[in-house]
C-alpha positions in Angstrom: 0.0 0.0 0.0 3.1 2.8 0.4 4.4 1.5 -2.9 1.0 2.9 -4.3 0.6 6.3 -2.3 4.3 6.5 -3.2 3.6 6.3 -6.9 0.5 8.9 -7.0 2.9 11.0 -5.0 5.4 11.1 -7.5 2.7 11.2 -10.4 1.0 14.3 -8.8 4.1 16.1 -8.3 5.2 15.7 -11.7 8.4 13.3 -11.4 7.1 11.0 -13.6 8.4 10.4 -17.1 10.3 8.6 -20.0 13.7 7.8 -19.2 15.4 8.4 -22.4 19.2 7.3 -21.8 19.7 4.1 -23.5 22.3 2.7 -21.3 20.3 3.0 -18.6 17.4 1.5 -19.7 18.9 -1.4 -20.7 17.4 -1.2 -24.7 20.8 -2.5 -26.1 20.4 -5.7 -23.9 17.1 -6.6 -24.7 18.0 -5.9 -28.6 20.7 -8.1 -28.3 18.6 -10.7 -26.3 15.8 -10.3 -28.9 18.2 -10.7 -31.9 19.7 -14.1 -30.7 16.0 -15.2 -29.7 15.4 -14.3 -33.3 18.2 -16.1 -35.0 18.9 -19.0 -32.8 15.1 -19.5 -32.0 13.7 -18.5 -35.7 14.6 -22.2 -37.2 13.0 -24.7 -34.0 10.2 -22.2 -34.5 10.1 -22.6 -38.3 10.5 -26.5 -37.7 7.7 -26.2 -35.4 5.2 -24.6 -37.1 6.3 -25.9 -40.9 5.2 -29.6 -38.4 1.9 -27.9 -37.1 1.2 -26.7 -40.5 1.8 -29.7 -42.4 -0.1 -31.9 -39.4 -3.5 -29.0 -40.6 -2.6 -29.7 -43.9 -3.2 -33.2 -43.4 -6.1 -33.0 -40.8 -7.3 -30.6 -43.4 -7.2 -33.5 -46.2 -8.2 -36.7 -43.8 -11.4 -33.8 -43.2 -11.8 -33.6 -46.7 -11.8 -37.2 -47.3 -14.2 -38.0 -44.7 -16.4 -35.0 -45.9 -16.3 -36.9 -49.7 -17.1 -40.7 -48.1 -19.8 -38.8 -46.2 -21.0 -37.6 -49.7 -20.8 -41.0 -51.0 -22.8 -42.5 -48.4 -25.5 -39.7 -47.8 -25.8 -39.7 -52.2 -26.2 -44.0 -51.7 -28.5 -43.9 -49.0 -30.8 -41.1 -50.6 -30.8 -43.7 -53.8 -31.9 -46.1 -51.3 -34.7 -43.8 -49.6 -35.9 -43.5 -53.0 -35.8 -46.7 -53.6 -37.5 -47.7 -50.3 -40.1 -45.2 -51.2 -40.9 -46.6 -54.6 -41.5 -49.7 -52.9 -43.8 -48.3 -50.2 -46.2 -46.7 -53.0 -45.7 -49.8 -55.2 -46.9 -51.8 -52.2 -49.3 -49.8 -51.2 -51.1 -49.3 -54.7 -51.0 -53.1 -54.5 -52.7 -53.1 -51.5 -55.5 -50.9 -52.8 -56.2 -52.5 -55.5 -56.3 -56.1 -53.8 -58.0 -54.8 -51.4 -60.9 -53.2 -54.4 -60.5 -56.8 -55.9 -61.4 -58.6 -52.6 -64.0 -56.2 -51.9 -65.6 -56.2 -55.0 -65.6 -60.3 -55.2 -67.0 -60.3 -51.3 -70.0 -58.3 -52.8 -70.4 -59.9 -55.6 -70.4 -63.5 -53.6 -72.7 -62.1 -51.3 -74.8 -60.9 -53.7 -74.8 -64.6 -54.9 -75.6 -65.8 -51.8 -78.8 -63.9 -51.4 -79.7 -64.7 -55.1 -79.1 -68.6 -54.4 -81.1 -68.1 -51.2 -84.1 -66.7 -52.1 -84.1 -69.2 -54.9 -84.7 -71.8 -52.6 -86.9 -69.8 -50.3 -88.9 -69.5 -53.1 -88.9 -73.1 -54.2 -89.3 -74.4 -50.5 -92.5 -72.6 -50.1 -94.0 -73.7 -53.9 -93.3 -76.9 -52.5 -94.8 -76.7 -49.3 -97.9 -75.3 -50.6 -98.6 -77.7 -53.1 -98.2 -80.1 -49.9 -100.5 -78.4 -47.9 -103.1 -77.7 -50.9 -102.9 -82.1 -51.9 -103.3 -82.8 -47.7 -106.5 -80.0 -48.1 -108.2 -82.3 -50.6 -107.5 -84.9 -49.0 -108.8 -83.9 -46.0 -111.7 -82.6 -47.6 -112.5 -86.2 -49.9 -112.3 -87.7 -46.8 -114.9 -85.5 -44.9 -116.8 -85.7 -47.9 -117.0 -89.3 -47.9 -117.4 -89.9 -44.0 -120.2 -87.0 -44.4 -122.2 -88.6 -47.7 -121.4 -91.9 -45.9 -123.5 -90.9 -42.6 -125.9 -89.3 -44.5 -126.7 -92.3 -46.6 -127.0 -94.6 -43.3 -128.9 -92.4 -41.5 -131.3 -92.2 -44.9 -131.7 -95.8 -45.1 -131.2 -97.8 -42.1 -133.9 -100.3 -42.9 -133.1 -101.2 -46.4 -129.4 -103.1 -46.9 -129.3 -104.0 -50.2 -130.6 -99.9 -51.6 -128.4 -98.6 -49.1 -125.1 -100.7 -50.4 -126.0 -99.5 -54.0 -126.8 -96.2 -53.4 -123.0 -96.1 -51.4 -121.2 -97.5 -54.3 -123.0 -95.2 -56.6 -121.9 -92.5 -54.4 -118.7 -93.6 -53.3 -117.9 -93.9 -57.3 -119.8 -90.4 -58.0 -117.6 -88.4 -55.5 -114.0 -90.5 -56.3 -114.7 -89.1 -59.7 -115.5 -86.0 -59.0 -112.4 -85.8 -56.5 -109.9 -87.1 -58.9 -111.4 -84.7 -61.2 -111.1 -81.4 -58.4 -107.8 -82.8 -57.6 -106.7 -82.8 -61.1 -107.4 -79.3 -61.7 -106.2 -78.1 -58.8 -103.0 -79.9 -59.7 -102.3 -77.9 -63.0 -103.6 -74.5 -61.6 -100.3 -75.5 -58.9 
């Protein structure tokens, strides 16, 4: 801390200044110094930085070689993106139109299906009413017969020998006209 008041003391009173005699100052010395730095020092520095330069040189190359294989590779695998992205839309136009093909034949299949299917509905219920209309008639010959049958008896329950023609004549009328109702009902089916 005196060194410092000692030095704004000398500033302030004006003592302070540029020595200018050269022995003094020691300038010759440090020329001298400087000048066998310089010559003695000038060719390990040139050696050292003609070795630094030629180690950028060739960091600068190896650099420039891996910038070029980095080329390469990004150039190969941008042909292969493009490839890979060929093949994506090739597949997947493939995929739309199998799936348009597959959709189209499910339709159509089903579309089958019904037609087959109501084809037989249809059929199964000609069939069955045809049935059903042959088991009328013959439910309604059959009452017929019992009916004219009863009637008959009850018309002639004395007299066995009129009363077994008039059946048979009967019997014979309504088989006839049966066969004959059946028969036309048969063709209108």
């Amino acid at each position: 801390m005196n060194i410092l008041n000692e030095v704004f003391i000398e500033i302030s009173e004006g003592s302070f200044g540029i020595n200018t005699d050269i022995f003094e100052t020691n300038i010759i010395n440090l020329a001298i110094f400087l000048g066998a730095i310089f010559v003695f020092g000038s060719k390990s520095l040139s050696e050292t930085l003609s070795a630094r330069q030629q180690k950028v040189i060739i960091s600068i190359q190896e650099a420039e070689d891996r910038l070029r294989q980095a080329e390469v590779r990004l150039t190969e695998a941008q042909k292969q993106l493009n490839k890979i992205s060929m093949v994506e839309d090739s597949i997947n136009m493939e995929a739309q139109t199998a799936g348009t093909t597959l959709q189209t034949t499910i339709l159509r299949q089903g579309k089958e299906e019904i037609e087959r299917l109501t084809a037989n509905a249809k059929v199964t219920i000609s069939n069955t009413e045809v049935q059903v209309k042959r088991q009328i008639l013959q439910q309604i010959t059959a009452l017929t017969i019992q009916r004219v049958t009863m009637q008959l008896n009850d018309l002639l329950k004395g007299n066995y020998e009129m009363q077994a023609r008039i059946i048979d004549k009967g019997i014979d009328f309504v088989e006839d006209s049966v066969v004959v109702d059946a028969m036309q009902i048969s063709k209108k089916i």
